[in-house]
Biopython code that builds the backbone (N, CA, C, O; Angstrom):
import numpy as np
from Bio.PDB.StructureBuilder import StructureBuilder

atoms = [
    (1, "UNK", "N", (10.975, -154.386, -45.894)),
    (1, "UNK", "CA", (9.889, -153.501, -45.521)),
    (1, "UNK", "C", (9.925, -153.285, -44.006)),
    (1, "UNK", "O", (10.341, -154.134, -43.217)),
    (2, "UNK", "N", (9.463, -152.094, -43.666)),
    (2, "UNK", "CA", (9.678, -151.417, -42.089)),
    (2, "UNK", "C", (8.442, -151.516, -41.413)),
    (2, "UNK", "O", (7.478, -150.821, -41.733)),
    (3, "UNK", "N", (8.422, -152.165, -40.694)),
    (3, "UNK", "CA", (6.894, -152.259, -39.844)),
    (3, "UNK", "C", (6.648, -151.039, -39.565)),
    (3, "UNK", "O", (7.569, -150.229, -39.460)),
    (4, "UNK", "N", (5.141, -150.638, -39.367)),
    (4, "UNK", "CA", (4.525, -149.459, -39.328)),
    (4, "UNK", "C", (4.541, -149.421, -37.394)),
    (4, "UNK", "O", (4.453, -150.522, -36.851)),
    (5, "UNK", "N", (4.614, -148.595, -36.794)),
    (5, "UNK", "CA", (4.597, -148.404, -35.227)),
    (5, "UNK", "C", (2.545, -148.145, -34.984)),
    (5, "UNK", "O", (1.670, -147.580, -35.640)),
    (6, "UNK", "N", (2.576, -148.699, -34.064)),
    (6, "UNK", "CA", (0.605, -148.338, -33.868)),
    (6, "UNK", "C", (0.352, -146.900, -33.826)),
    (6, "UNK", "O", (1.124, -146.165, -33.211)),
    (7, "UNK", "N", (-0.654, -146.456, -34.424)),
    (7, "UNK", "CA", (-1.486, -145.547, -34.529)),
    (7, "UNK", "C", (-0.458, -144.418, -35.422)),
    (7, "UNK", "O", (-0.864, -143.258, -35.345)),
    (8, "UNK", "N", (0.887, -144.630, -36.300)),
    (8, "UNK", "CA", (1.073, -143.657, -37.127)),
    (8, "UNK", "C", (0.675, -143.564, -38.234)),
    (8, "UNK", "O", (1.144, -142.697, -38.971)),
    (9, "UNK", "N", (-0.623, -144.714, -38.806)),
    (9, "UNK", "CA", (-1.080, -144.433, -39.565)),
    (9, "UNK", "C", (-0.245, -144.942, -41.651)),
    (9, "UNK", "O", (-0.562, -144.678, -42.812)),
    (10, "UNK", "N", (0.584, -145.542, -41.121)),
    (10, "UNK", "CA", (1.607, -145.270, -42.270)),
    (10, "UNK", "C", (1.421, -146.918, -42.809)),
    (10, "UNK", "O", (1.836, -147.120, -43.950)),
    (11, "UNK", "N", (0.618, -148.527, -41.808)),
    (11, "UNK", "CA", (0.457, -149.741, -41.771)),
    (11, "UNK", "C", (-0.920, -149.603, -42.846)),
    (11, "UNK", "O", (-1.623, -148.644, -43.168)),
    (12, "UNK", "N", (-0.920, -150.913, -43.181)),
    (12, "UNK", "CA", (-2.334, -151.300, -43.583)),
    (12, "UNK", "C", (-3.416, -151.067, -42.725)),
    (12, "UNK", "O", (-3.006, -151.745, -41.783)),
    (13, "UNK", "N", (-4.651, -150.550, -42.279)),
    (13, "UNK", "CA", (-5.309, -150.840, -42.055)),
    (13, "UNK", "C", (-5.362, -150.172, -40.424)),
    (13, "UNK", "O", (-6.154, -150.287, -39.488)),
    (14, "UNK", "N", (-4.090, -149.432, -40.637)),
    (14, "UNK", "CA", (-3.543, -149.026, -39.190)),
    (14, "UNK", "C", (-4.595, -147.245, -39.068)),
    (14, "UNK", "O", (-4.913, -146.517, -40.008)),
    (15, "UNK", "N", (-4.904, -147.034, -37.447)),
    (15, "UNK", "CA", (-5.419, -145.662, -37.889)),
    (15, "UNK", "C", (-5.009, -144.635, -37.262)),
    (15, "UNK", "O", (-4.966, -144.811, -36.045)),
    (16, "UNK", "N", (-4.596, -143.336, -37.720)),
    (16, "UNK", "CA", (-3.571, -142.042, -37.269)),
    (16, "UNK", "C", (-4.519, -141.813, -35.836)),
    (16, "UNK", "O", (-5.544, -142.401, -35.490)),
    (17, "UNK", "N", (-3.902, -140.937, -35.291)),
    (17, "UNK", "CA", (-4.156, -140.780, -33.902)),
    (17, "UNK", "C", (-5.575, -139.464, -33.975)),
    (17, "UNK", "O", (-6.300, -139.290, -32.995)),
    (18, "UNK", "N", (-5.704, -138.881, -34.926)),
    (18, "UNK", "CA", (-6.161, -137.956, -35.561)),
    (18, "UNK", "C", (-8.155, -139.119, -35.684)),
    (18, "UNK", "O", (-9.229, -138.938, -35.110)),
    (19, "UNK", "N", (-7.751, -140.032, -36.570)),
    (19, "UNK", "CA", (-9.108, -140.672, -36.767)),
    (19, "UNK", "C", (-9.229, -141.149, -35.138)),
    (19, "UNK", "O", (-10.137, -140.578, -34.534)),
    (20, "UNK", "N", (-8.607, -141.905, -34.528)),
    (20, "UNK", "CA", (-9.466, -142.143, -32.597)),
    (20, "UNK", "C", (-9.300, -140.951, -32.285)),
    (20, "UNK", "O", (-10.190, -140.719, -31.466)),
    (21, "UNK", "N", (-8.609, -139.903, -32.459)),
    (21, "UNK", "CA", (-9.645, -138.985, -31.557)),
    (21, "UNK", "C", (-10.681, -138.537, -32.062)),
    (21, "UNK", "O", (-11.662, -138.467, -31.323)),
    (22, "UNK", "N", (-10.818, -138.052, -33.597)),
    (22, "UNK", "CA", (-12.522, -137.932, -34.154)),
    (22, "UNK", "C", (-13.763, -139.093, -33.828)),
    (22, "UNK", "O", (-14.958, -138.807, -33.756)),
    (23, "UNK", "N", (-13.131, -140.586, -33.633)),
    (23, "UNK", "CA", (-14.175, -141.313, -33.038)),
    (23, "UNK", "C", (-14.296, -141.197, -31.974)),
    (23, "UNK", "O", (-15.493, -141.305, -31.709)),
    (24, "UNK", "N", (-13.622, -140.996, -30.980)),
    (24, "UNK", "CA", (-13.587, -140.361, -29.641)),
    (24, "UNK", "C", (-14.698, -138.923, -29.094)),
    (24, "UNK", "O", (-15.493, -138.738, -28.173)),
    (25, "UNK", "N", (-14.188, -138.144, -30.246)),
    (25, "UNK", "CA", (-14.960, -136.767, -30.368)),
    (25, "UNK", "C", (-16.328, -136.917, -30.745)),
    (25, "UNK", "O", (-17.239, -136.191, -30.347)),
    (26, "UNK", "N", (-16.484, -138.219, -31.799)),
    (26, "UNK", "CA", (-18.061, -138.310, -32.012)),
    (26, "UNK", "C", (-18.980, -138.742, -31.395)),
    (26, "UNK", "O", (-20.135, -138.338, -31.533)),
    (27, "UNK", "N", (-18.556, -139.795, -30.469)),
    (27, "UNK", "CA", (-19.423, -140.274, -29.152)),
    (27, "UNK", "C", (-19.665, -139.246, -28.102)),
    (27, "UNK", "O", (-20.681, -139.458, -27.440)),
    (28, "UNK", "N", (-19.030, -138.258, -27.807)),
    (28, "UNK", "CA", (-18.956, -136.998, -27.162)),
    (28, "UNK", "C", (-19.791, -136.383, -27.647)),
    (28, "UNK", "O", (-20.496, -135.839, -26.798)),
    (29, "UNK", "N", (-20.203, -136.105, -29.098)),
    (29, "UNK", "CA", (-21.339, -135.118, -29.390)),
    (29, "UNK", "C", (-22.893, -135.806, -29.152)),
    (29, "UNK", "O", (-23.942, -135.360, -28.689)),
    (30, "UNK", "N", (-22.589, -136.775, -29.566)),
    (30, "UNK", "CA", (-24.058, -137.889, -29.430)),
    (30, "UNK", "C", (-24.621, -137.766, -27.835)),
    (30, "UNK", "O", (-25.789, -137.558, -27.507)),
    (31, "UNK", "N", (-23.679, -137.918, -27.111)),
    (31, "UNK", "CA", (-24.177, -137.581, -25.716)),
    (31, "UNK", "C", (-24.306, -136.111, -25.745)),
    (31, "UNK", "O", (-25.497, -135.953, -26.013)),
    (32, "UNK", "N", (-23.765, -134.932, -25.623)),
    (32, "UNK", "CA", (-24.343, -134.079, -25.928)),
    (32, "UNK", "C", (-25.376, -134.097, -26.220)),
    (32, "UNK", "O", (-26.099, -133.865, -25.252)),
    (33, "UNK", "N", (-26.017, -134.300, -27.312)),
    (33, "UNK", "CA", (-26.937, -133.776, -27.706)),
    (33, "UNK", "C", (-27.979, -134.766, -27.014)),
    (33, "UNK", "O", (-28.953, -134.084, -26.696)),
    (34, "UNK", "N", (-28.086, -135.524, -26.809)),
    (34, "UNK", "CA", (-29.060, -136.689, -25.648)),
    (34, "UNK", "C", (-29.092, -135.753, -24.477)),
    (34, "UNK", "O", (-30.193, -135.546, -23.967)),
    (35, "UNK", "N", (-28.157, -135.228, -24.040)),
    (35, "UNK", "CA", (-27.914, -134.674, -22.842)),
    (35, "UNK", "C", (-29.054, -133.181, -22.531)),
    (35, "UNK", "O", (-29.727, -132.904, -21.538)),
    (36, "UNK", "N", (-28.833, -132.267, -24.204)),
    (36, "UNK", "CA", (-29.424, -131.375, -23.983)),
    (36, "UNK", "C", (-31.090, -131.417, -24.536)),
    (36, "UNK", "O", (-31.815, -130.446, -24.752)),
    (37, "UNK", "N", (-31.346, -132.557, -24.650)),
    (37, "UNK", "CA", (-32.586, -133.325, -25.165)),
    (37, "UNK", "C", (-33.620, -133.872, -24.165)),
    (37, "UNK", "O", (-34.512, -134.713, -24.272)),
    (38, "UNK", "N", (-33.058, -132.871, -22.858)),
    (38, "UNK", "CA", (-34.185, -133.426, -22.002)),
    (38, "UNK", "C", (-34.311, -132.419, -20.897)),
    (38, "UNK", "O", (-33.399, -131.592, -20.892)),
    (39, "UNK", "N", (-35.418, -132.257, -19.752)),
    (39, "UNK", "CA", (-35.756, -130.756, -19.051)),
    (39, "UNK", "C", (-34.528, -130.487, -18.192)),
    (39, "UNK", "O", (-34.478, -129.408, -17.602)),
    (40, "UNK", "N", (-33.604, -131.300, -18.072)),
    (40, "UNK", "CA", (-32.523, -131.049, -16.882)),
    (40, "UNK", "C", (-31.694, -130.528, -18.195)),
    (40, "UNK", "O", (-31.469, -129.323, -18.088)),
    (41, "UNK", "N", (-31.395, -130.856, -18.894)),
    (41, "UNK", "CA", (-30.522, -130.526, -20.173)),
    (41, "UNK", "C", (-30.311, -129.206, -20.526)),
    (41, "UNK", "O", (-29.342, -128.472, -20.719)),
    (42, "UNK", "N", (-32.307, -129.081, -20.567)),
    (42, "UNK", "CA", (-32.506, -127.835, -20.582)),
    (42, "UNK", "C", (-32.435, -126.466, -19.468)),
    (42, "UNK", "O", (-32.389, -125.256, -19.689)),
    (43, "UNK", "N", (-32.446, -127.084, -18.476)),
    (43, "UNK", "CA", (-32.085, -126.133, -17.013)),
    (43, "UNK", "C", (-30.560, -126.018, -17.274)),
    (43, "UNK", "O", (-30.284, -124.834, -17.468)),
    (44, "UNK", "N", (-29.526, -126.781, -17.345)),
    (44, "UNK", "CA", (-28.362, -126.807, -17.282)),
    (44, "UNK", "C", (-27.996, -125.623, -18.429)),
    (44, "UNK", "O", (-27.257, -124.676, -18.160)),
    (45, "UNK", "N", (-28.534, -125.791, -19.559)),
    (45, "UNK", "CA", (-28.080, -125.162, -20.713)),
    (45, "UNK", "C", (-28.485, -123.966, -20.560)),
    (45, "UNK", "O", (-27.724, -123.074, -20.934)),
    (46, "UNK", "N", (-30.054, -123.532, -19.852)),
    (46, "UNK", "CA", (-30.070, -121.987, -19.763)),
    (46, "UNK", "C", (-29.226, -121.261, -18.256)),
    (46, "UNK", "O", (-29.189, -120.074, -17.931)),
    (47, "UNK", "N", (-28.815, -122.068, -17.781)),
    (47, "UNK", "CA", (-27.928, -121.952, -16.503)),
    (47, "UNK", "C", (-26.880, -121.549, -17.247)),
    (47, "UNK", "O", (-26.685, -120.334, -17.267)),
    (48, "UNK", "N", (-25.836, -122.543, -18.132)),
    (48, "UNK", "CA", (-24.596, -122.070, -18.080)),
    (48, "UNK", "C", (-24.613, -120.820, -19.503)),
    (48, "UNK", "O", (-23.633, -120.172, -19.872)),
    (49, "UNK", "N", (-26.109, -120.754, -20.134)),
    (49, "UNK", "CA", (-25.906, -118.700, -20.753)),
    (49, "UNK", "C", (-26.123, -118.068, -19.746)),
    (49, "UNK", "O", (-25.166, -117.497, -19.224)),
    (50, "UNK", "N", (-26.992, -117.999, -19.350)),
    (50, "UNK", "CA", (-27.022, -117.292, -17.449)),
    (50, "UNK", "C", (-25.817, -116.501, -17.166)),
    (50, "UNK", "O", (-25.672, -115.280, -17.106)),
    (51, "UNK", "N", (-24.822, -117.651, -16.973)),
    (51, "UNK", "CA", (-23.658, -117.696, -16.485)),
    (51, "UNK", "C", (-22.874, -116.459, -17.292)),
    (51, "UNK", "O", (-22.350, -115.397, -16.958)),
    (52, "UNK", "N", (-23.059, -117.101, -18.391)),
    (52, "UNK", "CA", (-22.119, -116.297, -19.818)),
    (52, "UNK", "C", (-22.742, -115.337, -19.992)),
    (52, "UNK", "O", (-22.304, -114.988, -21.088)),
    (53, "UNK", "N", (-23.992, -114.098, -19.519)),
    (53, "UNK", "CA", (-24.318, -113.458, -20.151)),
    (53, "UNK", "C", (-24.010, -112.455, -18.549)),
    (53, "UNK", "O", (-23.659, -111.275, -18.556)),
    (54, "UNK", "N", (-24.225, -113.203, -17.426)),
    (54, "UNK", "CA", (-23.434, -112.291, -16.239)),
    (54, "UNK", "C", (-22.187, -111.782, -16.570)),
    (54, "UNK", "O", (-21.896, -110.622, -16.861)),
    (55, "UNK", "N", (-21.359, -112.934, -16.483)),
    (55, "UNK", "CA", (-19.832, -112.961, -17.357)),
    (55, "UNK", "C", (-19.558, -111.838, -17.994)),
    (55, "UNK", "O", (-19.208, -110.836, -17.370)),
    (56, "UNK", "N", (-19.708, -111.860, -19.608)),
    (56, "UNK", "CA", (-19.782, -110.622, -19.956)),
    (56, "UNK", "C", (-20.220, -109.258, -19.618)),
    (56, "UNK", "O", (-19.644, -108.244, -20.014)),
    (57, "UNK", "N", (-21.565, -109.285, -18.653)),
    (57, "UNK", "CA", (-21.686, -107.829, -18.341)),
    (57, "UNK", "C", (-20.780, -107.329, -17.142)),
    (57, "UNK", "O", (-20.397, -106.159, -17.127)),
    (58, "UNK", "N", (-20.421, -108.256, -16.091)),
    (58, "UNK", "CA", (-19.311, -107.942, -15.289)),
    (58, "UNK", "C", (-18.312, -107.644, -15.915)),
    (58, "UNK", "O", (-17.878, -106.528, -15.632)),
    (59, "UNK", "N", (-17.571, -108.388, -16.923)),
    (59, "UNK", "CA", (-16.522, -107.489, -17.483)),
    (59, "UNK", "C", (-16.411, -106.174, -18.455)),
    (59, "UNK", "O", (-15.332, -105.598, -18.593)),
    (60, "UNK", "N", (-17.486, -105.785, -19.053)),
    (60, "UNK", "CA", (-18.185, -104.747, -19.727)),
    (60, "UNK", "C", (-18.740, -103.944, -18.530)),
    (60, "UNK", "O", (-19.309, -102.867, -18.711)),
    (61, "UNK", "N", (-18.642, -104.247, -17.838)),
    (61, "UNK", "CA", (-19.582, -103.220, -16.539)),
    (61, "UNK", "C", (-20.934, -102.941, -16.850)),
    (61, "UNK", "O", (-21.460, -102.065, -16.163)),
    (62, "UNK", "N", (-21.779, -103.608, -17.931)),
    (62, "UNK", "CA", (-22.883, -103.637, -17.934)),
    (62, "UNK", "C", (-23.266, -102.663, -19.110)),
    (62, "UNK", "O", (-24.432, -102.320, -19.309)),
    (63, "UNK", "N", (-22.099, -102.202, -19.950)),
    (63, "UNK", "CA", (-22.195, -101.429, -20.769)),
    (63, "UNK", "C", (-23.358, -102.117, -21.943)),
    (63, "UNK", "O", (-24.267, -101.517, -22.516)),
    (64, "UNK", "N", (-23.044, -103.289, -22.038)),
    (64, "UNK", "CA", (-23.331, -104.141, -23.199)),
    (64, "UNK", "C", (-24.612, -105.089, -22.984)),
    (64, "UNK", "O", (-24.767, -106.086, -23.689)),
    (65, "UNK", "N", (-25.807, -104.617, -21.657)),
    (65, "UNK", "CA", (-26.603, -105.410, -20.669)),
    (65, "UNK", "C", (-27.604, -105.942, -21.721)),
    (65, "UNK", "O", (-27.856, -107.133, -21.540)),
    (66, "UNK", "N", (-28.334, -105.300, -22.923)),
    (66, "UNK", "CA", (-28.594, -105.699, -23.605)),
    (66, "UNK", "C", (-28.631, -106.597, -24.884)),
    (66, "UNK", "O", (-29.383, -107.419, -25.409)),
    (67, "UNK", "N", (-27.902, -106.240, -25.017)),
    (67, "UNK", "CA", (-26.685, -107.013, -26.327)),
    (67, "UNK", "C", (-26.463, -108.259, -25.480)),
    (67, "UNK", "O", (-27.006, -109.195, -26.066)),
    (68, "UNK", "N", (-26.076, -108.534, -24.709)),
    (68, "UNK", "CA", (-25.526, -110.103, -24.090)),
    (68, "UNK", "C", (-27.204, -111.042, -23.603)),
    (68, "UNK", "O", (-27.340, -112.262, -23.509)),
    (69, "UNK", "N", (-28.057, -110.179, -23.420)),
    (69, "UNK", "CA", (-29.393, -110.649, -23.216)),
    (69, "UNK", "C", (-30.116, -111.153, -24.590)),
    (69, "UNK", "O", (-30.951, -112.025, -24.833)),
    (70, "UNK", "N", (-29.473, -110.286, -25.302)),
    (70, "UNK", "CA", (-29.836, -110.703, -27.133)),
    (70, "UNK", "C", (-29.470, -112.175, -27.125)),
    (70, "UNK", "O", (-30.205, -113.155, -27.250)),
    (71, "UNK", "N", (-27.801, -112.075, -26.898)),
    (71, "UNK", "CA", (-27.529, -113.061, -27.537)),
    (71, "UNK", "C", (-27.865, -114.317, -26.498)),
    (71, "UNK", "O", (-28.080, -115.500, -26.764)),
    (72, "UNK", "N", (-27.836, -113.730, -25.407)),
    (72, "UNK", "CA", (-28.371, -115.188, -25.068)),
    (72, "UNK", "C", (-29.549, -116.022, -25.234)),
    (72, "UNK", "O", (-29.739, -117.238, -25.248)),
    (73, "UNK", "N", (-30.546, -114.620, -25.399)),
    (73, "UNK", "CA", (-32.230, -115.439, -25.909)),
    (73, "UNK", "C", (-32.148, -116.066, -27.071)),
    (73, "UNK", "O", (-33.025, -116.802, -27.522)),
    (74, "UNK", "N", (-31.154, -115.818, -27.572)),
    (74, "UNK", "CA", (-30.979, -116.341, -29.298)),
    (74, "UNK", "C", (-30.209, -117.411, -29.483)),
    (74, "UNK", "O", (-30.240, -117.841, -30.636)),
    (75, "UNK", "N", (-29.216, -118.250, -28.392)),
    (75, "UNK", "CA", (-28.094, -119.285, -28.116)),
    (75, "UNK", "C", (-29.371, -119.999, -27.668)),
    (75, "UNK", "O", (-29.567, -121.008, -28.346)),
    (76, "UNK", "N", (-30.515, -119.728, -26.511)),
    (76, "UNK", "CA", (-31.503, -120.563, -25.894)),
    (76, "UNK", "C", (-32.112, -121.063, -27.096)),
    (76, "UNK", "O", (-32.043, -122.276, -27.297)),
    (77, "UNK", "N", (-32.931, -120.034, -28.258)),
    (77, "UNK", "CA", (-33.875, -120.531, -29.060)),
    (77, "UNK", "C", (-32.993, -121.120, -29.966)),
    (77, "UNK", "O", (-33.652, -121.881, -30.675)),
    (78, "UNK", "N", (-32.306, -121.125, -30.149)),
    (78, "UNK", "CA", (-30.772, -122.257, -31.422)),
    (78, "UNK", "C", (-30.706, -123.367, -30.524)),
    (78, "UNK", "O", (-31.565, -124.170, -30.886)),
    (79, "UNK", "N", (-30.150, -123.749, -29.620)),
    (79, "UNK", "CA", (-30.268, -124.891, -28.835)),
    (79, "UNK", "C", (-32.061, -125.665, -28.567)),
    (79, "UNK", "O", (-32.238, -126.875, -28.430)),
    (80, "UNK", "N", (-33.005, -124.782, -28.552)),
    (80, "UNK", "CA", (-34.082, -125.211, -28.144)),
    (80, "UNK", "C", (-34.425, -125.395, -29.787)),
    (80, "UNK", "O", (-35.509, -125.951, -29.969)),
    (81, "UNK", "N", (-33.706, -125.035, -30.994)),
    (81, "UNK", "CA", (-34.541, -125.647, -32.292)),
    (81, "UNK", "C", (-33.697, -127.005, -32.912)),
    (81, "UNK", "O", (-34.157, -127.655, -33.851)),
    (82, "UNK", "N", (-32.334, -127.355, -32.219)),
    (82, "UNK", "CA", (-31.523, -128.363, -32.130)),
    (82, "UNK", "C", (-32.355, -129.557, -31.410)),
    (82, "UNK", "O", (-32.257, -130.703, -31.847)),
    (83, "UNK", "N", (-33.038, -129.305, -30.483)),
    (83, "UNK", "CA", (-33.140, -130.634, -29.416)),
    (83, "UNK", "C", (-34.534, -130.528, -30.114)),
    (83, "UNK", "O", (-34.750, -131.738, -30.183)),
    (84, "UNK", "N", (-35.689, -129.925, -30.710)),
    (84, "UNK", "CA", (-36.846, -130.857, -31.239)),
    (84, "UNK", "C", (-36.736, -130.536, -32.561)),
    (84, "UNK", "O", (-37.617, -129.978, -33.215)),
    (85, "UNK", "N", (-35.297, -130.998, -33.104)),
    (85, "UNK", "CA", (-35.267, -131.734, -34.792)),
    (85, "UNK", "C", (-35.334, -130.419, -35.521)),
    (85, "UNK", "O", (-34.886, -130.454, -36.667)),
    (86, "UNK", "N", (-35.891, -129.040, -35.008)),
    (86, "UNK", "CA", (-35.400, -127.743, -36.304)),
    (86, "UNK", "C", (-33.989, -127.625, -36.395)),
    (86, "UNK", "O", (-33.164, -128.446, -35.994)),
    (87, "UNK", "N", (-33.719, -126.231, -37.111)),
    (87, "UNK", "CA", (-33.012, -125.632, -37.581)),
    (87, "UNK", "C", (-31.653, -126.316, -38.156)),
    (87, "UNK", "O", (-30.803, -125.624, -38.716)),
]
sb = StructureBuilder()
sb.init_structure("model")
sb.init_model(0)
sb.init_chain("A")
sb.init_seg("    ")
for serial, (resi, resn, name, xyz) in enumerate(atoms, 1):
    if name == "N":
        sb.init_residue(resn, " ", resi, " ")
    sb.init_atom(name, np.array(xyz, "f"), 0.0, 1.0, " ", f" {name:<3s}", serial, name[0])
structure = sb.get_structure()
């Protein structure tokens, strides 16, 4: 029998590189969401649509000034029904 090499997954008990990075990835969301769970969280988060909704109208030339204001009031209230337990 051929010893299994670490993390290819192919050993007993051994785990693919695929499962540490999903446990990796899941401690990452947990903070996230702690992160956007509080008033700085919340400044940061309507800062960086801010950002994204300038973004787009600079490259649209402003064609689209509404439409990107849509979607951003609507990314704010989805994030703001995430952090007190809706949607």
């Amino acid at each position: 029998m051929v010893a299994a090499l670490p993390g290819t997954g192919t050993g007993d008990g051994d785990r693919t590189d695929d499962e540490e990075h999903d446990m990796e990835l899941g401690g990452l969301g947990d903070k996230a969401k702690k992160a956007l769970d509080s008033e700085k969280g919340e400044k940061l988060s309507d800062s960086a649509l801010e950002r994204g909704e300038e973004f787009a109208d600079d490259k649209t030339g402003g064609k689209y000034d509404k439409h990107t204001d849509t979607a951003g009031d609507k990314a704010d209230e989805f994030l703001g029904q995430r952090d007190s337990g809706g949607a």
